[in-house]
TIPASE-768601 format. One record per residue (C-alpha): residue number from 0; x, y, z. Coordinates in pm, 1 decimal, m for minus. Each point is the difference from the previous one (the first is absolute). Layout:
REM TIPASE-768601
FIRO  seq         u         v         w
FIRO  NUM         X         Y         Z
...
END
This chain:
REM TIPASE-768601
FIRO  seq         u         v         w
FIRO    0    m169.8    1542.4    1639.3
FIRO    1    m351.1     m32.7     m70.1
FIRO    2    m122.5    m359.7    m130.5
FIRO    3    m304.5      45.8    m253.1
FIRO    4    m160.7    m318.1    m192.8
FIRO    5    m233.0     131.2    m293.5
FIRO    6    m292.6    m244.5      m7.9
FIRO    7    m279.1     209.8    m169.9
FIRO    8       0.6    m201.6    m306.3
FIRO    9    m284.6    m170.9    m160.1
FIRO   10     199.5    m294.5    m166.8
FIRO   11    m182.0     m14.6    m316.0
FIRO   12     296.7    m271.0    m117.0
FIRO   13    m108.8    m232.0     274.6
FIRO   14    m408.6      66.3     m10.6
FIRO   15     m31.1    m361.0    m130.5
FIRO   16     169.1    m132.7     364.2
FIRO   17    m184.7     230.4     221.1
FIRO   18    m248.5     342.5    m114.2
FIRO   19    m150.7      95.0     327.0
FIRO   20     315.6      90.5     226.8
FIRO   21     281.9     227.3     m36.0
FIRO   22     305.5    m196.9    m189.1
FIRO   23     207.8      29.0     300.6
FIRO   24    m252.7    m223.6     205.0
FIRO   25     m11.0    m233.1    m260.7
FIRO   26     141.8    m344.5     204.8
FIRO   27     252.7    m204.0     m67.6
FIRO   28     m50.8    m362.0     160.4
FIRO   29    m237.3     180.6     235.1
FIRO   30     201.4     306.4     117.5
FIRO   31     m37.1     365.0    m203.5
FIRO   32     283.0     112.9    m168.3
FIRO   33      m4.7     294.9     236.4
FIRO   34      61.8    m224.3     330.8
FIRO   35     262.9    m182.6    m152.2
FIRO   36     194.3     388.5     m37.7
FIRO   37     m96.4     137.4     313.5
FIRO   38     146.3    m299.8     140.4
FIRO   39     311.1     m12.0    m179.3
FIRO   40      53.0     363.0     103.5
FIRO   41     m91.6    m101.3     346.2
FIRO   42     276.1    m229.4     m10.0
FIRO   43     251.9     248.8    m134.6
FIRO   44     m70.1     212.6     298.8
FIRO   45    m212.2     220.6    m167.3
FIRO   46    m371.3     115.5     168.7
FIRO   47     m68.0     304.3     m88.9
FIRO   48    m271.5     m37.4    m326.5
FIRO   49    m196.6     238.0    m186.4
FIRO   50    m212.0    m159.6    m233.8
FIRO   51    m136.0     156.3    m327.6
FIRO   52    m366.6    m112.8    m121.0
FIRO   53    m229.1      26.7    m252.0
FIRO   54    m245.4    m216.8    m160.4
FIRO   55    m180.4    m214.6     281.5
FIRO   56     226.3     182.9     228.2
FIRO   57    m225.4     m82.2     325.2
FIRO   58      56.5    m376.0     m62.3
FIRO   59     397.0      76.3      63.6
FIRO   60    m119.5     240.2     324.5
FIRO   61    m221.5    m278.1     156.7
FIRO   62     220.1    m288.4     m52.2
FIRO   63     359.9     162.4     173.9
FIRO   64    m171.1     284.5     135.6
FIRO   65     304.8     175.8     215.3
FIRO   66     220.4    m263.7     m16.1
FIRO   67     m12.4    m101.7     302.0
FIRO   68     m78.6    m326.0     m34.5
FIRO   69     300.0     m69.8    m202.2
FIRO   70     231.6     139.2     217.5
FIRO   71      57.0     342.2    m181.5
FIRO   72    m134.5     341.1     m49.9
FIRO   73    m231.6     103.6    m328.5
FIRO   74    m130.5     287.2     m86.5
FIRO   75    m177.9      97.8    m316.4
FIRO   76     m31.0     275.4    m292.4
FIRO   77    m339.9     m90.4    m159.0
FIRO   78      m6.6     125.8    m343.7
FIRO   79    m316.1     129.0    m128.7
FIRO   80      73.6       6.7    m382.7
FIRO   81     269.1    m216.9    m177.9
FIRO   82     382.5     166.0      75.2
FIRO   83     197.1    m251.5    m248.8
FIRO   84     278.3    m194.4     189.0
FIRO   85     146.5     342.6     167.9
FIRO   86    m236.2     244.6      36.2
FIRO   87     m90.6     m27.8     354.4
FIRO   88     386.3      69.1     124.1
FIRO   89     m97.4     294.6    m145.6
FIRO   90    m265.5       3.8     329.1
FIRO   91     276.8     m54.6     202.7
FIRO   92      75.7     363.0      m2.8
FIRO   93     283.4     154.1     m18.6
FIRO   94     216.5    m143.5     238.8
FIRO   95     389.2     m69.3      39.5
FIRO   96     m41.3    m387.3       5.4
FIRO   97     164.0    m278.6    m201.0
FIRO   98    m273.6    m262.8     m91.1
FIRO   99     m50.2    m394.3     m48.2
FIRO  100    m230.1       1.3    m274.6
FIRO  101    m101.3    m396.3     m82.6
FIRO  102    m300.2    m131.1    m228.1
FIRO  103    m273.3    m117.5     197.1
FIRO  104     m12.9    m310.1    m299.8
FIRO  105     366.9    m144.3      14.8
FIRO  106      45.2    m329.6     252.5
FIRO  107     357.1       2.0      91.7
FIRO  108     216.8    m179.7     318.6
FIRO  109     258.3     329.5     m10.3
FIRO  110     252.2      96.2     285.1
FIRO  111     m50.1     368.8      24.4
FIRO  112     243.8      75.6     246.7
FIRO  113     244.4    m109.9    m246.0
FIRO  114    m125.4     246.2    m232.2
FIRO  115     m53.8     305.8     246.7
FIRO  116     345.2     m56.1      30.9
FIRO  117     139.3      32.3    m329.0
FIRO  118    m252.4     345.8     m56.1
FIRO  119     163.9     124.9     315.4
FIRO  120     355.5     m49.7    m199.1
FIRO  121     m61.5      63.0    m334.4
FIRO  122     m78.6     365.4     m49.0
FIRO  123    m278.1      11.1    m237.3
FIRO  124    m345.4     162.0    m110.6
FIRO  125    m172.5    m323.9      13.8
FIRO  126      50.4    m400.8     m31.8
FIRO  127    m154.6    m242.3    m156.8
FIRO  128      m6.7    m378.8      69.7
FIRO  129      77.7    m194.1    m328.7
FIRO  130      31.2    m325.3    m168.3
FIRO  131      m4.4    m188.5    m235.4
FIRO  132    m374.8    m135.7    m102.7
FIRO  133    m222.8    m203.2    m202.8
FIRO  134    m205.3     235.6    m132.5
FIRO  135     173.2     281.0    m102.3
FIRO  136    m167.6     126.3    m298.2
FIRO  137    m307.7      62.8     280.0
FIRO  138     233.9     210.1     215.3
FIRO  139     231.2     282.2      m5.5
FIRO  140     355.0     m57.5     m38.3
FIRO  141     272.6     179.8     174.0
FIRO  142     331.0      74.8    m206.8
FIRO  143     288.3      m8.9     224.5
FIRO  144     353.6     133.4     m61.5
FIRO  145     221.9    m339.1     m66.9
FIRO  146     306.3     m10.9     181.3
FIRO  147     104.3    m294.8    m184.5
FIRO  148     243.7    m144.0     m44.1
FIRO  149     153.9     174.4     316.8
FIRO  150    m286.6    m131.6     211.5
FIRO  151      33.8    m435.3      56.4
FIRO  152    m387.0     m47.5     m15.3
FIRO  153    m344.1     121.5      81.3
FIRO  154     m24.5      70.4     319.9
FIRO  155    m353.8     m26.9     132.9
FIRO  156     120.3     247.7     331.0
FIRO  157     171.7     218.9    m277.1
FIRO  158    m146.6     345.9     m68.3
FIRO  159      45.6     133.6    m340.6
FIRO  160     m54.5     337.6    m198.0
FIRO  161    m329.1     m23.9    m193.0
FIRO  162      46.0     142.3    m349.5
FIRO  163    m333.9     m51.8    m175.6
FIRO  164    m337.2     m81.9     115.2
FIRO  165    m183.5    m147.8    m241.9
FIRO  166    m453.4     m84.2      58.7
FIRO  167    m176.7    m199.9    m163.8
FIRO  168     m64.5     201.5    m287.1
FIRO  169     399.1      40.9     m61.1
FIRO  170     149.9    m212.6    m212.5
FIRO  171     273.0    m241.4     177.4
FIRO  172     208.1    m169.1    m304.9
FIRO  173     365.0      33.0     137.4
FIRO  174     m18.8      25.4     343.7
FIRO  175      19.0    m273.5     323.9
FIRO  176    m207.4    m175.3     168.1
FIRO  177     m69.5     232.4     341.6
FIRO  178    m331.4     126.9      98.3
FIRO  179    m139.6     188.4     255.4
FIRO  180    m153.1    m222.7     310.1
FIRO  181    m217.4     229.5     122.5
FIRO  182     189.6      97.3     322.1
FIRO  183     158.4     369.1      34.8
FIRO  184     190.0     241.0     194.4
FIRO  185     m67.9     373.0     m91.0
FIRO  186     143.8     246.8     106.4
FIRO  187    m100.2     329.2     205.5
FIRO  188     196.7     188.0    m290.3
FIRO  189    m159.3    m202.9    m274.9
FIRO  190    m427.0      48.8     120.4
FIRO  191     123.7     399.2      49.1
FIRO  192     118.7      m5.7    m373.5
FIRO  193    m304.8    m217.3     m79.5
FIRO  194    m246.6     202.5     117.5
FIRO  195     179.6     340.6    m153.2
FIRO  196      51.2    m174.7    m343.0
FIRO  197    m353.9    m140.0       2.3
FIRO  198    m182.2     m25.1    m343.6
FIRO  199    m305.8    m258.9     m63.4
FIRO  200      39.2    m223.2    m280.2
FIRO  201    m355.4      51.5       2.8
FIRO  202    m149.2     364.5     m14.7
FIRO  203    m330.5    m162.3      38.9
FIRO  204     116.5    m188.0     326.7
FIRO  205     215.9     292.9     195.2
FIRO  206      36.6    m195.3     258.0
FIRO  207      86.8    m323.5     m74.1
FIRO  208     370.1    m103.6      40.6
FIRO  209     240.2    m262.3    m133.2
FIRO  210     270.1    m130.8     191.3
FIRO  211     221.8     m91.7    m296.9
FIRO  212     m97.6     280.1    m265.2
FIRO  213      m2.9     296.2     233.5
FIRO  214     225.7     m68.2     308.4
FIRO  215     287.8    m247.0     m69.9
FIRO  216      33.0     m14.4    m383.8
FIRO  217      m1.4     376.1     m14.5
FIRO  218     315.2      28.2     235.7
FIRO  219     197.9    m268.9    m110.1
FIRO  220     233.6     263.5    m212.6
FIRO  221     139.3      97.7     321.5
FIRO  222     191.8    m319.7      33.9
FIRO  223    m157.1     m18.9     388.2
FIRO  224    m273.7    m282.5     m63.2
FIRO  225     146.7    m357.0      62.9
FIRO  226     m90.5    m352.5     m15.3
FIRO  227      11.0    m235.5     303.2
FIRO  228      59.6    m334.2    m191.1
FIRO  229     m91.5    m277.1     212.8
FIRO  230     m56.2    m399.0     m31.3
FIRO  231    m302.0       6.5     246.0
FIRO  232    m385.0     m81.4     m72.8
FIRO  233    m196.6     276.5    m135.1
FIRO  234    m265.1     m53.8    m214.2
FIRO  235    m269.1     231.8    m166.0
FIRO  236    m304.4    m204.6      60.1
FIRO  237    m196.1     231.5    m228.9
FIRO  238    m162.3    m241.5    m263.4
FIRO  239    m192.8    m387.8      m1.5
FIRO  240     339.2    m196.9     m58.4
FIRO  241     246.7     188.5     250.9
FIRO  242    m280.1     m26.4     274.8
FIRO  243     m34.0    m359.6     m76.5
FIRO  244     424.9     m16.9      m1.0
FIRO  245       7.0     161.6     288.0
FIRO  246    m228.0    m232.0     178.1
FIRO  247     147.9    m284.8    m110.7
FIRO  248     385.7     129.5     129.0
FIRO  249    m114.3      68.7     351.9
FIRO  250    m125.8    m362.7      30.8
FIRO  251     340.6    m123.8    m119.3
FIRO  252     201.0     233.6     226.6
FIRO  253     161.0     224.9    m289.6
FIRO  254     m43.9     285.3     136.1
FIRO  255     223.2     m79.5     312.7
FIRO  256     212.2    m195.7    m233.8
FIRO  257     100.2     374.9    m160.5
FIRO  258     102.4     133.7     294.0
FIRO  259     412.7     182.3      41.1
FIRO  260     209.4    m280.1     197.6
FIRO  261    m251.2    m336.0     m88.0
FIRO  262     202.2    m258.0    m198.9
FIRO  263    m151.2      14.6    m342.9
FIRO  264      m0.6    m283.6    m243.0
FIRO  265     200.7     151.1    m313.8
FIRO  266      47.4     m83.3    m372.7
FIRO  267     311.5     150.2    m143.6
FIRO  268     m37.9      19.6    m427.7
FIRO  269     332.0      52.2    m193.9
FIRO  270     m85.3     319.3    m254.5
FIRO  271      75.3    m301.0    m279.6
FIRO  272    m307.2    m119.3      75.1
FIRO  273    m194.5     317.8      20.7
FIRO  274     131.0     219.4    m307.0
FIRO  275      70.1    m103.8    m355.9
FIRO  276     277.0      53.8    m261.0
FIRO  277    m155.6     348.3     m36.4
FIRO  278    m100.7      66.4     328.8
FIRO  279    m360.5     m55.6      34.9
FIRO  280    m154.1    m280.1     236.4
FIRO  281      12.2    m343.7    m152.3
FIRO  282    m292.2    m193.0    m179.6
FIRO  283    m215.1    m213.7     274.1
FIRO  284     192.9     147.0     355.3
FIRO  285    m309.9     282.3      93.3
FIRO  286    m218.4    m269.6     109.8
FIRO  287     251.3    m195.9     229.2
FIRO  288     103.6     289.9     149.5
FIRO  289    m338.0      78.8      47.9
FIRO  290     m78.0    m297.8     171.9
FIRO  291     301.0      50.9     251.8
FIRO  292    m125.7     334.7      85.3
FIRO  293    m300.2    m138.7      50.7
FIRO  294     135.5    m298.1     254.9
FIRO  295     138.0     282.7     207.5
FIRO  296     387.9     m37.9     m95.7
FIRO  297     190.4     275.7      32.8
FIRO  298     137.2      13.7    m398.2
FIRO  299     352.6     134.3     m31.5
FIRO  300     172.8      22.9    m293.5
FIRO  301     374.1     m18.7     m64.4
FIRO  302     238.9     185.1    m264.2
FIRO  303     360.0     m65.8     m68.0
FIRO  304     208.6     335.0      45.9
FIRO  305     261.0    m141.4    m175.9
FIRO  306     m85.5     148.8    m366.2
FIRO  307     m60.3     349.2     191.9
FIRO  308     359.0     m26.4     114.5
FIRO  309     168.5     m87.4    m303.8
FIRO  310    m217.6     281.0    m187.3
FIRO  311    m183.7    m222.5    m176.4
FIRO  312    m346.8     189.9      32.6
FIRO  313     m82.7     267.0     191.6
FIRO  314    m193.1      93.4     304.4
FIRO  315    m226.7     142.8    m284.0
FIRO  316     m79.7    m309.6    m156.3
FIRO  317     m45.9    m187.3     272.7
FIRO  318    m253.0     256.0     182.7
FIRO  319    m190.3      m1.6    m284.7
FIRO  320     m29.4    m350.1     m73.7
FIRO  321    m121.7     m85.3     352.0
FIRO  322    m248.7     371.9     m77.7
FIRO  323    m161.5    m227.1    m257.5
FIRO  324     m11.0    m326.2     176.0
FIRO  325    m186.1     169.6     343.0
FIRO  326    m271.5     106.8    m244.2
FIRO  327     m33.2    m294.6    m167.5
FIRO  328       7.2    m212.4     285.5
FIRO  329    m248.4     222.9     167.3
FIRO  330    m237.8      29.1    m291.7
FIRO  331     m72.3    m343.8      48.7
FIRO  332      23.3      m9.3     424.3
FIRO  333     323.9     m96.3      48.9
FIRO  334     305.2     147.9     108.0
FIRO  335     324.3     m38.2     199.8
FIRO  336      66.0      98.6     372.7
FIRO  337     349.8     134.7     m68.0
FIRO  338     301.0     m27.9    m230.4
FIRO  339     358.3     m69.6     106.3
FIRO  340     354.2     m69.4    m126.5
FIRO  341     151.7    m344.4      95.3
FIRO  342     235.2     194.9     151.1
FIRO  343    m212.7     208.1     258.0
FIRO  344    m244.0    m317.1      38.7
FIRO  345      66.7      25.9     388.6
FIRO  346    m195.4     314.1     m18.3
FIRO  347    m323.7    m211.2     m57.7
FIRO  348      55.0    m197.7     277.8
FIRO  349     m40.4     325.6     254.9
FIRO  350    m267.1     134.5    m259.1
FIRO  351    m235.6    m262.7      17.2
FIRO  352     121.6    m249.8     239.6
FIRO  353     m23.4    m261.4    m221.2
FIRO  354     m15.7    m364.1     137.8
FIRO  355     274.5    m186.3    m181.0
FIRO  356    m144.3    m375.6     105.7
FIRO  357    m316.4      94.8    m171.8
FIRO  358     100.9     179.3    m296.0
FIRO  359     126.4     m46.3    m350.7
FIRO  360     267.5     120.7    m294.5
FIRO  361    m106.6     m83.8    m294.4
FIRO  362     304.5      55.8    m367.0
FIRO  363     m40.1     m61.9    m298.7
FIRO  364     354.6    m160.1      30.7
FIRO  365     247.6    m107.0     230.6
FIRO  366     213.9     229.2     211.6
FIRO  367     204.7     113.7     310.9
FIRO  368    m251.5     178.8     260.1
FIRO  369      86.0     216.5     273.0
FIRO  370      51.7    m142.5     325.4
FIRO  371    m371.1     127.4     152.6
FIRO  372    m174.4    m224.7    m294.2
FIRO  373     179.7    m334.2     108.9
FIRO  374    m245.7    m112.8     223.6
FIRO  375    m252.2      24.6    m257.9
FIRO  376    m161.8    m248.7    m227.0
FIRO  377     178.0      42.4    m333.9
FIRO  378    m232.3     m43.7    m334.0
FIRO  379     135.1      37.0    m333.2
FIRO  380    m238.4      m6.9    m295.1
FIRO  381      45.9    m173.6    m323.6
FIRO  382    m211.0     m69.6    m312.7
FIRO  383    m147.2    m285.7     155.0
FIRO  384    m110.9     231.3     355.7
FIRO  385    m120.1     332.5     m57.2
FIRO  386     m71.2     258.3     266.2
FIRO  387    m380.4    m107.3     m27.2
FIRO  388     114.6    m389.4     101.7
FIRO  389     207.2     150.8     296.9
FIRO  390    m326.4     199.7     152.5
FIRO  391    m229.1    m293.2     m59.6
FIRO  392     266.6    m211.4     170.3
FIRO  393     118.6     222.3     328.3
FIRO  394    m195.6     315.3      59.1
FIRO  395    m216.2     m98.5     297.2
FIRO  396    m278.0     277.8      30.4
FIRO  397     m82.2     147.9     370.1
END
């Protein structure tokens, strides 16, 4: 497997932080974005790198140069014209090779190896690292195949079936929060069909290519291109206020604080709090669940299965309620990590490691909770205490 990170972009989003290097160089609390990959692959065992550049390419050349100084080996496809964010695999030639395509502008702290390991047993055209975001109307949304309510929760080492793909320019009214991270596995058999199937979205620009709107998107009718949902930091530092996010959660240790098997401080919401008598997201909760997003909780939220049982509603009803709250939520920046039934609560406990001594449930009334929630601190809202109150009061920012 070949590991390629596309860094020919201007960054024409982020001019106003830095104009005169290539975004990928840009630094965050004085290292580029590029080191801060190259050693996060490093870590995951992986040396080999072949490095695409463009604009200002040389300044990428002279400051890694082969590599060597970080401990790997890079080698580089200059390109002499703008490809779009695929057209130089297209230089790769035609060769029988699976690749690790990543954006040269996303900071992440990502076990690889992990997901190596999933390609490896998940037959597949490609797969896509996913989850849930802040800025989703910015990105393109994956669609994936709901299990529920046969699955217990969202797993973020879970692959699932991609459906849709929908860009920027799609429109995104009933779907979840889930969007493409900027970290891929394609396939051999997917780049063959690619390059085969090829036609610019541009006649004017032959050669420029598009990840999304001519490799993955077009192939997701085959039912082979899966997400990789996962809890970890990755974060497209592509415009002024996600650089200056960014910045700010690698001084407070977030990114490490994402990582699969640290004890994450957790806020479970009951879906009283969240949805209303007609299932949209109640008056004044967007911006407290914004803020606890924002503090770096892991934000969970629970459903009773007990009107599912008794037929009550239907699977139906409830998919589509939570459809509208994801966009909602996420039209404003906030969103939850996961859903799960009070029955399969357990679940989150293995998905996210959460850290009961520092972490929080928070009703609208009174009840039983499962036996994994004891150890938490219990909050129960009233007229008098509002979800607002509670965030003021205990959310403790990183």
């Amino acid at each position: 497997m070949k590991t390629v990170i596309m860094a020919g972009g201007r960054g024409t989003r982020i001019a106003s932080v830095a104009s005169n290097i290539p975004k990928p160089m840009i630094a965050l609390c004085g290292k580029p974005i590029l080191q801060y990959q190259i050693e996060n692959l490093k870590a995951s065992g992986i040396s080999d790198i072949i490095i695409v550049v463009g604009y200002l390419g040389h300044i990428i050349q002279d400051y890694f140069g082969d590599g060597s100084r970080f401990g790997v080996h890079i080698s580089y496809i200059v390109e002499t014209e703008a490809l779009g964010t695929a057209g130089a695999l297209f230089l790769l030639g035609d060769e029988q090779e699976d690749i690790l395509l990543i954006l040269g502008d996303i900071l992440f702290d990502f076990d690889f190896s992990r997901f190596l390991a999933f390609f490896e047993k998940q037959p597949s055209l490609a797969v896509v690292v996913a989850h849930p975001s802040g800025h989703t109307f910015d990105s393109s949304i994956v669609v994936i195949q709901s299990d529920f309510p046969a699955y217990v929760s969202d797993l973020p080492d879970e692959g699932y079936r991609i459906i849709a793909w929908l860009n920027r320019e799609d429109k995104r009214l009933d779907c979840k929060n889930l969007v493409n991270c900027g970290v891929h596995i394609l396939s051999a058999a997917l780049l063959k069909m690619a390059r085969e199937q090829f036609q610019p979205l541009d006649a004017s620009r032959p050669a420029m290519v598009d990840l999304d709107r001519n490799i993955l998107k077009p192939f997701v009718a085959t039912g082979q291109i899966y997400a990789y949902k996962t809890c970890e930091y990755l974060k497209d530092v592509g415009t002024p206020g996600r650089y200056h996010e960014a910045e700010y959660d690698i001084l407070t240790g977030k990114l490490a604080a994402r990582r699969i098997g640290v004890k994450k401080r957790t806020v479970f919401i009951d879906e009283k709090l969240v949805l209303d008598i007609g299932g949209r997201p109640q008056p004044n909760i967007i911006m407290p669940l914004l803020a606890i997003n924002k503090a770096g909780y892991i934000l969970l939220q629970l459903i009773d299965s007990s009107p599912l049982d008794k037929g009550e509603c239907s699977f139906a009803q409830i998919d589509r309620y939570q459809r509208w709250v994801a966009m909602e939520l996420g039209e404003k920046g906030a969103f939850f990590d996961g859903l799960y039934y009070y029955t399969s609560v357990a679940q989150a406990f293995k998905d996210f490691s959460c850290d009961e001594t520092f972490s929080f449930v928070v009703l609208r009334e009174d009840r039983d909770l499962p036996q994994e929630l004891a150890g938490m601190e219990k909050v129960i809202l009233s007229p008098t205490y509002n979800l607002q109150d509670f965030v003021s009061e205990k959310i403790i920012g990183f």
